[in-house]
C-alpha positions as CSV (number, residue, x, y, z in Angstrom):
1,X,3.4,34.3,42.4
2,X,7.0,34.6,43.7
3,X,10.1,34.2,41.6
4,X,12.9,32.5,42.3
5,X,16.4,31.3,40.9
6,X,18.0,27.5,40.8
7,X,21.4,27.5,42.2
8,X,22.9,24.2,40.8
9,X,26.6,22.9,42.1
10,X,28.4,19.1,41.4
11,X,31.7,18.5,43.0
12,X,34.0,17.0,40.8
13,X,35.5,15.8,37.1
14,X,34.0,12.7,38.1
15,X,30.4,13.6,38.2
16,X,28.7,14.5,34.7
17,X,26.1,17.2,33.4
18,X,23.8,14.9,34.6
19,X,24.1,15.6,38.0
20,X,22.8,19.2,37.3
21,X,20.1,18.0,35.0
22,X,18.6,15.8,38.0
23,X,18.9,18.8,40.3
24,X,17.6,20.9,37.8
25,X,14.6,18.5,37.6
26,X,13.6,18.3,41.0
27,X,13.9,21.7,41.7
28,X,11.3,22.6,38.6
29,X,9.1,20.1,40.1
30,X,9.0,21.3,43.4
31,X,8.7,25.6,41.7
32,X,5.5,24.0,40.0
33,X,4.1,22.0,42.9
34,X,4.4,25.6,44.9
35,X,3.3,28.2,42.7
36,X,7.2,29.6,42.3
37,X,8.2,30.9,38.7
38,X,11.6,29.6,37.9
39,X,13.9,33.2,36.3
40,X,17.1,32.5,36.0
41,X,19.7,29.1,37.1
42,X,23.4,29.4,37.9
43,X,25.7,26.5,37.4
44,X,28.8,25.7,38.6
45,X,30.7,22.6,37.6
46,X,32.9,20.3,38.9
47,X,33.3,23.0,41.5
48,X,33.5,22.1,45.4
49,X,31.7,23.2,48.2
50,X,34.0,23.6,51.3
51,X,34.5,27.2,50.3
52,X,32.3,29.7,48.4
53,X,35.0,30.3,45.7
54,X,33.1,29.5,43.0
55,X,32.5,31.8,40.1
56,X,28.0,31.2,39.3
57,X,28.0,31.1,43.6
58,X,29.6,34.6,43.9
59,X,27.5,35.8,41.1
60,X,24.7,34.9,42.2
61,X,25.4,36.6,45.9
62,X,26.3,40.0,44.5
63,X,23.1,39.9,41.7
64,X,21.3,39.7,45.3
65,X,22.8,42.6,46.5
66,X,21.1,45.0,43.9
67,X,17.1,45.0,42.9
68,X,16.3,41.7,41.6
69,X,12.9,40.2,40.2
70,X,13.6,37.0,42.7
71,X,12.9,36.7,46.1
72,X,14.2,32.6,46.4
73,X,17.5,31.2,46.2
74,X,16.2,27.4,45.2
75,X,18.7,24.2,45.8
76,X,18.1,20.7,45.2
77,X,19.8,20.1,48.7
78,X,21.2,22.3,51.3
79,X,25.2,20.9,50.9
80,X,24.4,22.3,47.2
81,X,24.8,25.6,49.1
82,X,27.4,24.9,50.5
83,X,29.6,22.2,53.2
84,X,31.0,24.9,55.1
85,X,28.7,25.7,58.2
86,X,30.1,29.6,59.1
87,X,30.2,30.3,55.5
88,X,27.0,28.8,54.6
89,X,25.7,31.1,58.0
90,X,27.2,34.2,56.4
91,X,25.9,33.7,53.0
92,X,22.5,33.1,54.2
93,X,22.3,36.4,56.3
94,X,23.6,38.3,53.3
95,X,20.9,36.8,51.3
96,X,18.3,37.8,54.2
97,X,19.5,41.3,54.4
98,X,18.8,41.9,50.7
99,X,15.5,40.4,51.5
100,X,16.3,36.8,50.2
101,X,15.3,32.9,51.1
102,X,17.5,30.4,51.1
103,X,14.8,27.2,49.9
104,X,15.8,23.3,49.4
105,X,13.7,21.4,47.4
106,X,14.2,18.6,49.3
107,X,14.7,19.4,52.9
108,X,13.0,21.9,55.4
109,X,14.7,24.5,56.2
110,X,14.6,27.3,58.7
111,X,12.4,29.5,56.9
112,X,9.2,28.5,54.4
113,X,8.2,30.0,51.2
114,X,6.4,32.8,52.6
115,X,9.1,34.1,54.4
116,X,7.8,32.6,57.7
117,X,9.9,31.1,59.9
118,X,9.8,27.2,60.0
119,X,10.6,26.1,63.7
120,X,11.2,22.4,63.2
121,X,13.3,23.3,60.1
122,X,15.8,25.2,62.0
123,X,16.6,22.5,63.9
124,X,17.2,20.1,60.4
125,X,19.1,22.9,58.5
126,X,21.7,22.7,61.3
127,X,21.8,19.3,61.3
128,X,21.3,18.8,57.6
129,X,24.7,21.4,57.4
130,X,27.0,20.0,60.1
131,X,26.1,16.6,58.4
132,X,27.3,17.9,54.9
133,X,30.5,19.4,56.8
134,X,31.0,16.0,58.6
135,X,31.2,14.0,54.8
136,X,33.4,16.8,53.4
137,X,36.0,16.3,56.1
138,X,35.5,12.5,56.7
139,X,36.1,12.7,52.8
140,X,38.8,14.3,52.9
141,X,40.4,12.8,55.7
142,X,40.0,9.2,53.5
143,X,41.3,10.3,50.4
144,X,44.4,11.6,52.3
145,X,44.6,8.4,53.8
146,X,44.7,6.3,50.9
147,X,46.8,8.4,49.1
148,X,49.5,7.9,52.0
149,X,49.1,4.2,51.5
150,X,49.3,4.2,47.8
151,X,52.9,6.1,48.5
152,X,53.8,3.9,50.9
153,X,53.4,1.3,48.4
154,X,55.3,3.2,45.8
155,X,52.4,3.9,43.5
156,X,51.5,7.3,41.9
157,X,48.6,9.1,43.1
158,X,47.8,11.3,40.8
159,X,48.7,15.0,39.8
160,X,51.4,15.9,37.0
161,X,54.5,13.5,36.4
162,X,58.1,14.7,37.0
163,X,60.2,15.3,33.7
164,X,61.7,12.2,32.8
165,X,59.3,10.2,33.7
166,X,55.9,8.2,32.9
167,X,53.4,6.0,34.4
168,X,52.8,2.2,33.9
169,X,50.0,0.8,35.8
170,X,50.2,3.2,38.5
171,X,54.1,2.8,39.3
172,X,56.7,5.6,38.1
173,X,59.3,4.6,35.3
174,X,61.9,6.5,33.1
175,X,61.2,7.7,30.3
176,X,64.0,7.3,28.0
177,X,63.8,10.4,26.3
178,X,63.2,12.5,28.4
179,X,65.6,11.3,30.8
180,X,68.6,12.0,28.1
181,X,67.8,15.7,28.5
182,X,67.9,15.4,32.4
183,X,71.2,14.2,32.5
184,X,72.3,16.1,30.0
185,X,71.1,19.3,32.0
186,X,72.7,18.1,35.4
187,X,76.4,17.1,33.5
188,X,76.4,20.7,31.7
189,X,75.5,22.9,34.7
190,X,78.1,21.1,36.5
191,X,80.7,21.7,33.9
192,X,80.0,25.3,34.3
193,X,77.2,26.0,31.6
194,X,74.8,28.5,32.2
195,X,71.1,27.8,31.3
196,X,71.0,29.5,28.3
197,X,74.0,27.7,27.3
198,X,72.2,24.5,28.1
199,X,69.0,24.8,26.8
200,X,70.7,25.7,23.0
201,X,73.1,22.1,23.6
202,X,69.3,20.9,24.0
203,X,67.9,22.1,21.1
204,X,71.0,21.1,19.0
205,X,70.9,17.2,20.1
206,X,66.6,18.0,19.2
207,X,65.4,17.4,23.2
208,X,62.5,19.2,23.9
209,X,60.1,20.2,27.2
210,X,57.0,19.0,26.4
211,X,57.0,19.3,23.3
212,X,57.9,22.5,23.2
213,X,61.9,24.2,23.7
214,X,63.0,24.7,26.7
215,X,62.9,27.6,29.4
216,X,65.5,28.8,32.0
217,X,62.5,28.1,35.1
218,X,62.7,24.8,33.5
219,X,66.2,23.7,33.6
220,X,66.6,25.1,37.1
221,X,63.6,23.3,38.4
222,X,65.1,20.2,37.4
223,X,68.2,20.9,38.7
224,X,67.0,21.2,42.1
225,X,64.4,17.9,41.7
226,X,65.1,15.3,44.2
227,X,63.0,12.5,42.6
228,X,66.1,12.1,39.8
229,X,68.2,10.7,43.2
230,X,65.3,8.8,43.8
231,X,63.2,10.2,46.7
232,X,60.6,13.4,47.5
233,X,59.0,14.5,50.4
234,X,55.1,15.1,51.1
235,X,53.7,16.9,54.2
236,X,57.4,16.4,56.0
237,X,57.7,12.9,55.5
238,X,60.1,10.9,52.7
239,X,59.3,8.5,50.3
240,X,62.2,6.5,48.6
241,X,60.3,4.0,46.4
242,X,58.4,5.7,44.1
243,X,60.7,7.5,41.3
244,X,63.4,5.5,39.8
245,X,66.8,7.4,40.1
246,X,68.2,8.8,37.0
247,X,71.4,10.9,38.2
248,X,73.8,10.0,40.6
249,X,73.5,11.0,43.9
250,X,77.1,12.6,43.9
251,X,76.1,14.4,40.8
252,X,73.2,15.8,42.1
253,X,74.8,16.9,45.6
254,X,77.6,18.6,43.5
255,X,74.8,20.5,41.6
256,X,72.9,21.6,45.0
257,X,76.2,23.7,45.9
258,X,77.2,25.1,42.6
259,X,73.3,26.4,42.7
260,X,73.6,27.9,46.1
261,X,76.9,29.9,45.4
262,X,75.0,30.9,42.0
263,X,71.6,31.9,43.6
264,X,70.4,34.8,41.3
265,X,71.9,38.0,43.3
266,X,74.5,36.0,45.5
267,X,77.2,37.6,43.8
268,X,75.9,40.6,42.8
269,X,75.9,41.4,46.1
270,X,79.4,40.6,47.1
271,X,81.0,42.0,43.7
272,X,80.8,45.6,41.9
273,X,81.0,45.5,38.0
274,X,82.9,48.9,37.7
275,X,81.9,49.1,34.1
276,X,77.9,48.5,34.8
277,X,76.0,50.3,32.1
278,X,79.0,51.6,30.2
279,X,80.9,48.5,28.6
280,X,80.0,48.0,24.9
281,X,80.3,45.4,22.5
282,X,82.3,46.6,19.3
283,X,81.0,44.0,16.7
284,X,76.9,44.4,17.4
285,X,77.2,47.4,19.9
286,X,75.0,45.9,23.0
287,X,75.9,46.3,25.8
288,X,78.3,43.8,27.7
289,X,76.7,42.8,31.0
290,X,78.6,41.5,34.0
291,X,78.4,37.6,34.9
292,X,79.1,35.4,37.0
293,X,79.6,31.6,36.8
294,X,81.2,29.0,38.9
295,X,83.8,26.6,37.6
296,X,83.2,22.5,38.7
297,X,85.6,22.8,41.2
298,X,83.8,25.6,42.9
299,X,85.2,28.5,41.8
300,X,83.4,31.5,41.1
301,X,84.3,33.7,38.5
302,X,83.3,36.9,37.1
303,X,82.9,38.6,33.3
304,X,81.3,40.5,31.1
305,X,79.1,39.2,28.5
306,X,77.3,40.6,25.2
307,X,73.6,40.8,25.7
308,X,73.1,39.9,22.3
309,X,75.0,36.5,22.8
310,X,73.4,36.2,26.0
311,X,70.4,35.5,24.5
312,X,71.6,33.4,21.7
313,X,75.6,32.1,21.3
314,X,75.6,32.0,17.5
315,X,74.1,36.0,16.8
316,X,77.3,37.5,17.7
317,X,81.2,36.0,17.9
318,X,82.1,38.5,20.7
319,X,84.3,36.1,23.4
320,X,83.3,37.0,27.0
321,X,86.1,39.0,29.1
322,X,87.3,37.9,32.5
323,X,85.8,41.3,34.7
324,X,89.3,41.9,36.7
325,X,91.1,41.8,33.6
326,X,89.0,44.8,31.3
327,X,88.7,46.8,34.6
328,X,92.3,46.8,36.0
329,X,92.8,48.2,31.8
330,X,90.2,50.7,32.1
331,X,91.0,51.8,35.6
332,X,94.6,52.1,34.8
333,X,94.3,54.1,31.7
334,X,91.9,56.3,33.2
335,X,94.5,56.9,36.0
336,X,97.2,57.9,34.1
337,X,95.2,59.8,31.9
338,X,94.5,62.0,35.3
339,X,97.8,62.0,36.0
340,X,99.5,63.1,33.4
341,X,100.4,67.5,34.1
342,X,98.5,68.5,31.1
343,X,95.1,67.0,31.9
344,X,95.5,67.2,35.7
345,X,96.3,70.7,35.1
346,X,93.3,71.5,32.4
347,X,90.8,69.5,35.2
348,X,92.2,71.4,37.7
349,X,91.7,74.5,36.3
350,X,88.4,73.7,35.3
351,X,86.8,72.7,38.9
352,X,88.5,75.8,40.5
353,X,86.7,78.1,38.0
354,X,83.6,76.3,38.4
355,X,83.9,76.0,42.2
356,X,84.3,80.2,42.4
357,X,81.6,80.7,39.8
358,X,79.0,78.8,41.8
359,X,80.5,80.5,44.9
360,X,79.7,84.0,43.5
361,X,76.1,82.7,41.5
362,X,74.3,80.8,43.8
363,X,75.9,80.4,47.1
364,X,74.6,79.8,50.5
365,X,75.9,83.2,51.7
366,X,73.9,84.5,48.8
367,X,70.6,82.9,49.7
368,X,70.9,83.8,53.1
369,X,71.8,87.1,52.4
370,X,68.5,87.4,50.4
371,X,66.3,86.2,53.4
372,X,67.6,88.3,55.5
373,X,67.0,91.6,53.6
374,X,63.5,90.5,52.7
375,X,63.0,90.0,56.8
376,X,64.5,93.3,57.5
377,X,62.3,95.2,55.0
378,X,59.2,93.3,56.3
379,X,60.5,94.6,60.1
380,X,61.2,98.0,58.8
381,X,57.3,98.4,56.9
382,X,56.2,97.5,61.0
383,X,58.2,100.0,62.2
384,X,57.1,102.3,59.9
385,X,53.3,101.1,61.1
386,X,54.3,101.3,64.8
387,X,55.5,105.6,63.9
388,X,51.9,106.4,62.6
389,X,50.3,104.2,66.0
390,X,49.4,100.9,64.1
391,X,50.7,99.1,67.6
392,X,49.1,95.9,68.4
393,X,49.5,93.1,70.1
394,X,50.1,90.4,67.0
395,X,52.3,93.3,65.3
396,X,54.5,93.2,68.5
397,X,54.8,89.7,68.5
398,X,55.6,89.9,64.8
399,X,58.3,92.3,65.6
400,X,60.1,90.0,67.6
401,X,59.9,87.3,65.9
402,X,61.6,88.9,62.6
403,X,64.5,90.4,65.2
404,X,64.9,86.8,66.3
405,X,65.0,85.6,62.7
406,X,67.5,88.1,61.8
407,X,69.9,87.5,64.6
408,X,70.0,83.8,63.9
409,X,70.2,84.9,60.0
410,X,73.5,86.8,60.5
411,X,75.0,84.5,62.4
412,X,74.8,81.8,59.6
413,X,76.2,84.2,57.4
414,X,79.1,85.3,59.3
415,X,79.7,81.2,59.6
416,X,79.5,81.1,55.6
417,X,81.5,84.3,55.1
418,X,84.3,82.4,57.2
419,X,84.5,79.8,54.2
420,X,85.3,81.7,51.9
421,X,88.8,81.9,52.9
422,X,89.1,78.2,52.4
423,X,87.9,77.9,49.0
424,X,89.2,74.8,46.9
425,X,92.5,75.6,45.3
426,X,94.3,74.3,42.1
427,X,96.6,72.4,44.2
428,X,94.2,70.5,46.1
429,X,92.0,69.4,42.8
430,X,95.6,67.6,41.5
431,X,96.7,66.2,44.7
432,X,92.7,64.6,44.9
433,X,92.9,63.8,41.4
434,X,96.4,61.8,42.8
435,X,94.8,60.0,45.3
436,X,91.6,59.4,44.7
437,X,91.3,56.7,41.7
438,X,93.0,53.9,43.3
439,X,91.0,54.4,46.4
440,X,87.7,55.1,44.8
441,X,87.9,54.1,41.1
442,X,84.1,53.5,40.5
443,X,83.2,57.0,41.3
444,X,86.1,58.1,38.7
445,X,84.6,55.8,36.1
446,X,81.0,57.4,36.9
447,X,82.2,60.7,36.4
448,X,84.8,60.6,33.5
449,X,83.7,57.9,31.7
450,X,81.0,57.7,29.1
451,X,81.5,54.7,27.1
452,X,83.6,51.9,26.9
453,X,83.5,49.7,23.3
454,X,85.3,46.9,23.4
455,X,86.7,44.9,20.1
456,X,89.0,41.9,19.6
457,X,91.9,43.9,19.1
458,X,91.2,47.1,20.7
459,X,89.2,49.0,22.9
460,X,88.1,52.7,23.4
461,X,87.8,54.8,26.4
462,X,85.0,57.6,25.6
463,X,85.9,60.3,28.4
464,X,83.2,63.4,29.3
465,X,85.7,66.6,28.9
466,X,83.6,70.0,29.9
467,X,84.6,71.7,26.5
468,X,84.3,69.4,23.7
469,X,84.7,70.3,20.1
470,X,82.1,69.7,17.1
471,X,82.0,65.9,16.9
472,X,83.4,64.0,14.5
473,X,82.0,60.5,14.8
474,X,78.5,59.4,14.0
475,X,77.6,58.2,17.3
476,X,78.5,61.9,18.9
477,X,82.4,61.6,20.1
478,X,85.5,63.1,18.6
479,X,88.8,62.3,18.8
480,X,90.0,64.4,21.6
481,X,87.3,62.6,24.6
482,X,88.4,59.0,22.9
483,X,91.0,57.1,24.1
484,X,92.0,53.5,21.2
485,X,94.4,51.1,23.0
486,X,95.7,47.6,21.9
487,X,93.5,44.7,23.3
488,X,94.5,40.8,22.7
489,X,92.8,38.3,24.7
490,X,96.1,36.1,24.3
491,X,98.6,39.0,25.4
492,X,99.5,40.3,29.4
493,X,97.8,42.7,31.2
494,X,100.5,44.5,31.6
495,X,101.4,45.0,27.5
496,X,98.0,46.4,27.2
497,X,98.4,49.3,29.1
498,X,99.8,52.5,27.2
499,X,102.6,54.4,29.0
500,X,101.2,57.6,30.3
């Protein structure tokens, strides 16, 4: 007696378990009518069969592909298989290769129960397949079709409901609530709000998403929702009598361009926060993070922000900082810092030593120097070989090479040796140290600068000095690397900075 397995497939939410039962039915009917024992069933529901993505399907192909007690795949009709006619061909053969039949229990197909081929049945199974691929596509093509004409008409045709709105037999209206929180959303992003912002204003006036609070992906796919102007597109074409508007179309347009100039990197490109990764907040001590924002007339501005208001407003009274104004500060206090004789003169001193020190320890010149006496003691061992008539041809050839080596080897180092009459003086470190900040400021403030903690009514400059003494702070800094200066938000620039 051959064994077999009932593959079992219906299309859609629409049909029930009952569809399977039937199919299961017939195909036990037809296993008992011809002697085939019926080991195993794989079901898959509401699952359709223009592709072979379907989870029981796949199963059920790779189970084939290792020893298995069956030798029949068994269907109540062939378009159970499948509707697709190449993937229904490719299936087959890789049930055929692993020594498989694919059996309907009620049509003929190409092959019988035996294994034998059935000649009139390959002639139906084609045309039992390209009839199956035929409805699915004619099916298709209809339900596209009346869903066009249900748009046309301004009904809804299914699928999940924009925010803001609900259905009443079949048209789109508002939805009160939900529409509040829409225009809410649009009037605070254009007044400058960032989501965050927004979505705590939600919460407050008790406007939810669903049920639930809302998210940043959210708010921004609202924001960019034409339906709340009263149109959307489907397959290229525009439909303008379905959704209700709920903004104004200036409103909307306004919001479109503030979210262009705002894209997520658009800025960051274009601007440099000098103080990336090393601006703290003095109250919760997170770090301040740089923004960017733009105003309703179109604006864009720049600050820093703590991270731990970021993420909620209320957790930490920190105000924000306008970016140009806490890094002209910190640039110019770091500048005259440099400048003033005694630390230009310590730095100074400092790089010189270091500069000769690494000259002397680990210098090109030295490394090269190294090579070459290792190649001339490896020259001076064949030498040595070639005396006592070791000569061959591969220890000539090895001869010159090394010479070779050895002449290009001395060159380099009389190139290098050259140098060292033009190593960096005292002079030249202050006259860089002069120059360089106003040109280059983020490279001084990567070097010098460890920390910056900024307060309401001060703010301190933690510098990296080679010799530091013991510290005398908790958090590893002592007085003589720290730098306190005034800070008002209300006060000038220019009153902030300490004289050098």
């Amino acid at each position: 007696m051959k064994s077999a397995v009932i593959y079992a497939r219906y299309s859609s939410e629409r049909q029930s378990e009952q569809s399977i039962e039937g199919q299961l039915r017939v195909c036990n009917d037809f296993a008992a009518r011809n002697g085939l024992r019926i080991v195993g069933t794989y079901i898959d529901r509401a699952m359709t069969g223009t592709n072979d993505h379907r989870a029981e399907f796949q199963r059920m192909l790779s189970d084939s592909d290792t020893p298995q007690e069956w030798e029949i795949v068994l269907v109540y009709a062939l378009d159970r298989f499948g509707r697709n006619s190449i993937e229904i061909a490719i299936n087959k053969q890789r049930l055929q290769k692993n020594g498989k039949i694919l059996i309907s229990a009620t049509q003929r197909t190409s092959q019988n129960i035996d294994g034998s081929q059935n000649l009139d049945g390959i002639i139906l199974e084609n045309v039992m397949i390209g009839i199956a691929e035929y409805y699915s596509a004619e099916l298709s093509q209809k339900i596209r079709r009346g869903q066009n004409e249900s748009r046309e008409k301004g009904n809804f045709v299914g699928g999940g409901i924009a925010y803001g709105y609900k259905v009443v037999n079949k048209k789109v209206v508002v939805n009160d609530d939900e529409a509040e929180a829409v225009r809410t959303i649009f009037h605070q992003y254009a007044s400058g709000r960032v989501a965050r912002e927004i979505i705590e204003t939600l919460h407050e006036q008790g406007l939810s998403h669903r049920g639930k609070q809302f998210l940043p992906n959210a708010i921004y796919q609202i924001l960019r929702n034409t339906r709340y102007i009263g149109f959307y597109t489907h397959n290229g074409k525009k439909y303008t009598n379905t959704f209700p508007s709920i903004i104004a179309t200036e409103l909307f347009n306004t919001v479109q361009a503030m979210l262009a100039k705002n894209k997520l990197g658009s800025h960051s490109r274009d601007t440099q926060f000098l103080l990336k990764g090393k601006l703290y907040c003095g109250i919760c001590g997170k770090k301040m993070n740089g923004e960017s924002g733009t105003s309703f007339t179109g604006k864009a501005n720049y600050y820093y922000k703590c991270a731990t208001k970021k993420k909620k407003s209320s957790a930490c009274p920190k105000e924000t900082v306008r970016k140009e104004e806490i890094e002209k500060l910190v640039v110019q206090t770091t500048i005259d810092t440099l400048r003033s004789p005694e630390t230009a003169e310590k730095i100074a001193d400092a790089v010189v030593s270091i500069h000769q020190r690494r000259w002397q320890d680990k210098s090109i010149l030295h490394l090269l120097k190294e090579d070459r006496d290792k190649k001339q003691k490896a020259l001076k061992n064949l030498l040595s070989a070639v005396e006592e008539g070791l000569l061959t041809p591969t220890t000539k050839n090895r001869m010159t090479e090394l010479e070779e080596e050895i002449d290009i080897l001395n060159g380099k180092i009389l190139a290098e040796e050259s140098k060292e009459a033009n190593l960096i003086t005292k002079e030249q470190v202050i006259a860089f140290l002069t120059d360089l900040p106003e040109r280059e400021p983020q490279i001084i403030i990567d070097t010098l600068i460890r920390k910056v903690v900024l307060f309401d009514d001060r703010i301190e400059i933690h510098y990296n000095f080679i010799e530091k003494p013991e510290p005398d702070e908790p958090d590893g800094t002592s007085p003589e690397d720290r730098r306190v200066i005034p800070f008002s938000f209300q006060s000038s620039l220019q009153s902030r900075v300490p004289p050098p």
